[in-house]
C-alpha positions in Angstrom: 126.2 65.0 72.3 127.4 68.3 74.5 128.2 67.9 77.9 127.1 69.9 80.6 128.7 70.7 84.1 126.4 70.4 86.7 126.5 73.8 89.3 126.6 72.7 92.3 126.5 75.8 94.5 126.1 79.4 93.9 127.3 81.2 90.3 128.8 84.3 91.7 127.5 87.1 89.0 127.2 90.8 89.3 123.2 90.4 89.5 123.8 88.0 92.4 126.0 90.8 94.4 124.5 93.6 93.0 121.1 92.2 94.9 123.1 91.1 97.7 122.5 87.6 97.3 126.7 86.8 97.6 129.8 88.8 98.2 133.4 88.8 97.1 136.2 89.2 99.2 139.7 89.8 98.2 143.0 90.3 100.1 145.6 91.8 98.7 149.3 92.6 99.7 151.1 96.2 99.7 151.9 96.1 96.0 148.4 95.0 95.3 148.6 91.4 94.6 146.2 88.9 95.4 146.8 87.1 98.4 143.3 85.4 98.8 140.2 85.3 98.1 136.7 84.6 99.9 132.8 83.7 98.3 130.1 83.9 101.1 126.3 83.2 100.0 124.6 85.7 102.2 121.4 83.9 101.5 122.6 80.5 103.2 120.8 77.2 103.5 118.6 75.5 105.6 121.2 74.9 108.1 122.9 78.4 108.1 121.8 82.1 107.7 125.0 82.4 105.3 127.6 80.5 103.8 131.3 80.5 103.4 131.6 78.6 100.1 134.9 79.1 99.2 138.3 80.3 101.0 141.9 80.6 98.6 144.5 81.9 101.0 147.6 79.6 99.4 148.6 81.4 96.6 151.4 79.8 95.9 149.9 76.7 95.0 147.0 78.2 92.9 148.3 79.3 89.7 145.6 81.6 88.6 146.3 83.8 91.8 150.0 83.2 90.8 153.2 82.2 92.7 154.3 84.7 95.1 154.9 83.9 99.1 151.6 83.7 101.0 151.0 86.2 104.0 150.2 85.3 107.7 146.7 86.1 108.5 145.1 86.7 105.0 142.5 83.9 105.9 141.4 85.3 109.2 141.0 88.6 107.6 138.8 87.2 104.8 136.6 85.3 107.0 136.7 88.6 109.3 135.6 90.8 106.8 132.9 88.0 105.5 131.6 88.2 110.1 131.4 92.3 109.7 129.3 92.0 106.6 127.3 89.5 107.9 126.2 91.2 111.6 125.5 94.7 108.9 123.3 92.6 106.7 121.3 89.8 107.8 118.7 88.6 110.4 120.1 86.1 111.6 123.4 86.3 112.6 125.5 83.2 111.3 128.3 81.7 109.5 128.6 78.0 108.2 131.0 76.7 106.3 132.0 73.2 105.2 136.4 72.4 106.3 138.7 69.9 104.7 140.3 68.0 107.1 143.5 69.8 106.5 141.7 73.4 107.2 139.8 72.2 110.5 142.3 73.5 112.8 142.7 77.0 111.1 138.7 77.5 111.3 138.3 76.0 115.0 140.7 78.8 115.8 138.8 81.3 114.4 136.0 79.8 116.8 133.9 77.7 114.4 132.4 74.4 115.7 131.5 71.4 114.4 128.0 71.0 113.8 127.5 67.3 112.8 127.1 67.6 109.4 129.5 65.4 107.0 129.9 66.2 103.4 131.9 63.7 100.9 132.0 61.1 102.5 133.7 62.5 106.1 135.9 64.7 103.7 134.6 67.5 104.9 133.0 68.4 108.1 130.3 71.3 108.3 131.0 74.0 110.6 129.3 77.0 112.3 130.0 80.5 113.4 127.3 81.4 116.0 126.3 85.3 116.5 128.5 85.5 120.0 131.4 84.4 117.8 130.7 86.1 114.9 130.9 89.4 117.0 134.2 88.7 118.6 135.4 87.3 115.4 134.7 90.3 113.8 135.8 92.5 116.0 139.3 91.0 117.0 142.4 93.3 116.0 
């Protein structure tokens, strides 16, 4: 019998950002490492206009970025860059993303809000980005 791993959001291909379906963010440090990375779904769901699905900014504990010391501020930028293409791209003008507990914090900061949305079994908490926010999100220095 052969096994088969269920996808359970988005394959990120070169058709899918070619057509502008989802984008790839990377941040990289000045001798051109990888310091993070960020997948947005530009299509979204029915909740949210587009999607932050996934955000690496610890690269020390991910061994396929590789061990290196991580860099304060590489996930605002990411989730900065993922607000600019957003307000160039879509209608509707928002950012939703689902937080581990232990990133809640760090995405409330960047002015995200809980939208009363659970996912796992109160693992994670859905979040949202309205347009206001997105703008001065994307615009901070």
């Amino acid at each position: 019998a052969t096994s088969r791993t269920k996808i359970t959001h988005p394959i990120y291909s070169q058709r899918s950002i070619k057509s502008g379906e989802n984008a790839i963010f990377a941040a990289y440090d000045n001798r051109g490492k990888i310091q993070g990375v960020a997948l947005i779904n530009l299509k979204g769901d029915i909740d949210h206009a587009a999607i932050l699905d996934d955000l690496v900014v610890n690269p020390e504990r991910v061994k396929s970025i590789g061990r290196r010391t991580p860099i304060s501020g590489t996930g605002t930028k990411l989730v900065q860059a993922c607000a600019q293409k957003i307000l160039k791209g879509n209608d509707k003008k928002e950012l939703g993303t689902y937080s581990l507990k232990s990133a809640k914090t760090f995405y409330e900061k960047l002015g995200f809000e809980y939208d009363n949305t659970e996912f796992g079994g109160s693992e994670a908490w859905g979040m949202c980005l309205n347009e206001d926010k997105l703008r001065s999100l994307a615009t901070r220095v």
